[in-house]
N, C-alpha and C positions, 0 to 999 in steps of 0.2 A: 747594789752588789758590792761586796768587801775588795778595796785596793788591795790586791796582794802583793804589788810590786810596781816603782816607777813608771809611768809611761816613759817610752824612750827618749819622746820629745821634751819633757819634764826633767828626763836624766842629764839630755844635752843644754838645756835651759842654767840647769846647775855646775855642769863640767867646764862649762865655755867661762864662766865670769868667776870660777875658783881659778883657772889658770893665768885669767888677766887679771887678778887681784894678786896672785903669786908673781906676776910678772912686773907689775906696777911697784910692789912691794918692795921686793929689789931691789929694783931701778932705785927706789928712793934709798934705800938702804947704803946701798954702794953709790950715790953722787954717779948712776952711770949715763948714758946718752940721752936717754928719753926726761930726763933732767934739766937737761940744757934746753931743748925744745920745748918742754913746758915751761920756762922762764921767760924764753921769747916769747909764747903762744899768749901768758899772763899778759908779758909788755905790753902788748899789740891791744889786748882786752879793757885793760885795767880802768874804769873811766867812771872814777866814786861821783855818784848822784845820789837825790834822794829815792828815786827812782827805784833804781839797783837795788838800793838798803831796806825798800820794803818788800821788794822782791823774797828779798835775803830774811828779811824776818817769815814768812812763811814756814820756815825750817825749824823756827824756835818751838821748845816744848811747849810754850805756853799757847802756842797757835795751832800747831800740829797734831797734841796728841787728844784734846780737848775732842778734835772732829774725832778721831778713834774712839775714844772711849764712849760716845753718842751711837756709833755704829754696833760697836760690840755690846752694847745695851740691846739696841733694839736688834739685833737680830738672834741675842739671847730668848729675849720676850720671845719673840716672834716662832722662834722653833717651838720654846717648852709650850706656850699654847698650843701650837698646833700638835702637841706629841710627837713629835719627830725624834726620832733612836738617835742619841748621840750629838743633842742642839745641843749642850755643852761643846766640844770639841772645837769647832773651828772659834767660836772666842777667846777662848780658852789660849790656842794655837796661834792667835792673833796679840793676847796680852804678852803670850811670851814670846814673840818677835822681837815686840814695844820696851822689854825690858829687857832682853840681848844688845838693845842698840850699844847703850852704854856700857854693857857690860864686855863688848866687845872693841868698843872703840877706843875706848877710855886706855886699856894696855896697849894697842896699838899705838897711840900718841905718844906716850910714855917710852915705847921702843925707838919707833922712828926719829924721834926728835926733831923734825923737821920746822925749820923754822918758817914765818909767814914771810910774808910779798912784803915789796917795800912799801904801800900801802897802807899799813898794819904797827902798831909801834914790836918795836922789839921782843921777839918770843919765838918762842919753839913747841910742838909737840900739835903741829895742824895736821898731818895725815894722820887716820885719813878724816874728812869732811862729818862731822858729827850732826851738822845742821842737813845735809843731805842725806844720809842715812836715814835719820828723821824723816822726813817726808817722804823718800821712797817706802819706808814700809807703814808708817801714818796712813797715809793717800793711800797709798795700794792696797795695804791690807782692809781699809775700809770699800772699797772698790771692788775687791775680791769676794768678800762676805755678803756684799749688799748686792750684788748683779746677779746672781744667781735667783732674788724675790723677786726684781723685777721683769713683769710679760712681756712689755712692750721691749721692742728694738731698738727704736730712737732712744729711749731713756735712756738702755743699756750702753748706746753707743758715746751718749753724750756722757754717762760716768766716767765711763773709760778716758774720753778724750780730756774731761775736767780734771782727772787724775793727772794726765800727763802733762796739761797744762801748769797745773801746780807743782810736780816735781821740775820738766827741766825750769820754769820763772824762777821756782829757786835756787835752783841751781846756776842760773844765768847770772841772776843776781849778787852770787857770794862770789864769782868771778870777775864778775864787771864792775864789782865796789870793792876788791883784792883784799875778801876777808879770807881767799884759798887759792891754792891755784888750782890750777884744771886736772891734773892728776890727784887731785885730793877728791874732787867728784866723782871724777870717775870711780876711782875704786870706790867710793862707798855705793855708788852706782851696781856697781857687782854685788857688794857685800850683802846690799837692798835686795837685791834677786835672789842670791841664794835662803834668806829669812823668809821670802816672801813664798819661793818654792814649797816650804813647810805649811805655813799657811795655805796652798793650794792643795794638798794633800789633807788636810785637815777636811777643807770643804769637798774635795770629791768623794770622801768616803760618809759623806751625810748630804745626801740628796734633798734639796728642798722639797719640801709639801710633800713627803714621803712620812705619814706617820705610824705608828702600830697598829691603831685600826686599820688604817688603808690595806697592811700589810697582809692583817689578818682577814679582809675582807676576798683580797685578791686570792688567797693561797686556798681559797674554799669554805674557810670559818665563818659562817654565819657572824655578822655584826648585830650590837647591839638593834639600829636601825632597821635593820632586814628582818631580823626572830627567823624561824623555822620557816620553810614552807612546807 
């Protein structure tokens, strides 16, 4: 059945992480309070291992988007076989997430100017966090596409949780090796949700293992399979 309108929880999903993306934004903008607290919050973090730094590579495109584009493969496959109305869409909805990131992030840097941790040699233009972006809609939206095929629970649950284990490690990571600070995660943290929102809309309005036959079977049309009685 055709989404004709947000769910409201889907709506609030989206409103909540544009206002603390607007708020975070700001803040960095203006040097205002929430500023200060995340320099201390970095201090207190900051603790370069190798550890951290592979953590932190999870976020790179060469690691991140590799699983994506495996995902958005097969579950392209996997619709048009089965016939399913509209197995284009949610890859589709998915690739263009994967190519907002940058194209999103990238002017952001450029505005904000903000420079990195002392950690970091000398530079400007880390908010927001482009390595976590990355991974939140990488991870997620392969997450999002691919739970929906699988039956089982447990699998579904362990995707999910594999997801979130791979976004906050790397997120944990580029804070604890002070390639960012923690308000640079965050909002991309948001930014992540709101892309990813789209993608969730993409897949509700294409039900898995719903395909044309099925459709035409269900609504009283005789299927190839059946013939006349």
């Amino acid at each position: 059945m055709p989404v004709s309108a947000p769910p409201r929880a889907l709506s609030a999903l989206v409103g909540l992480p544009v206002l603390l993306f607007a708020l975070i934004t700001w803040q960095v903008v203006a040097d205002g309070p929430l500023v200060g607290v995340d320099e201390r919050l970095s201090g207190a973090l900051v603790h370069p291992d190798r550890f951290s730094e592979l953590l932190a590579d999870l976020g790179n495109v060469q690691v991140a988007v590799p699983v994506l584009v495996v995902a958005l493969a097969y579950v392209a496959w996997h619709g048009r076989v089965r016939g399913v109305d509209l197995w284009w869409l949610p890859p589709l909805a998915g690739a263009l997430a994967m190519v907002l990131v940058p194209a999103l992030v990238a002017p952001l840097k450029e505005w904000t100017d903000r420079p990195g941790t002392p950690a970091v040699p000398p530079a400007v233009g880390y908010y927001p966090s482009g390595h976590t972006a990355t991974a939140v809609v990488a991870y997620g939206t392969a997450t999002l596409l691919l739970v929906p095929l699988l039956r089982s629970p447990v699998v579904r649950r362990a995707l999910v949780v594999l997801c979130a284990v791979l976004v906050l490690g790397t997120s944990y990571g580029l804070v604890r090796r002070g390639y960012h600070w923690p308000l640079d995660v965050v909002a991309s943290w948001c930014l992540g949700v709101v892309l990813l929102a789209g993608v969730r809309l993409a897949v509700r309005r294409t039900p898995p293992g719903v395909s044309r036959s099925t459709r035409r079977s269900s609504s009283g049309t005789p299927s190839s399979s059946n013939g006349p009685s």
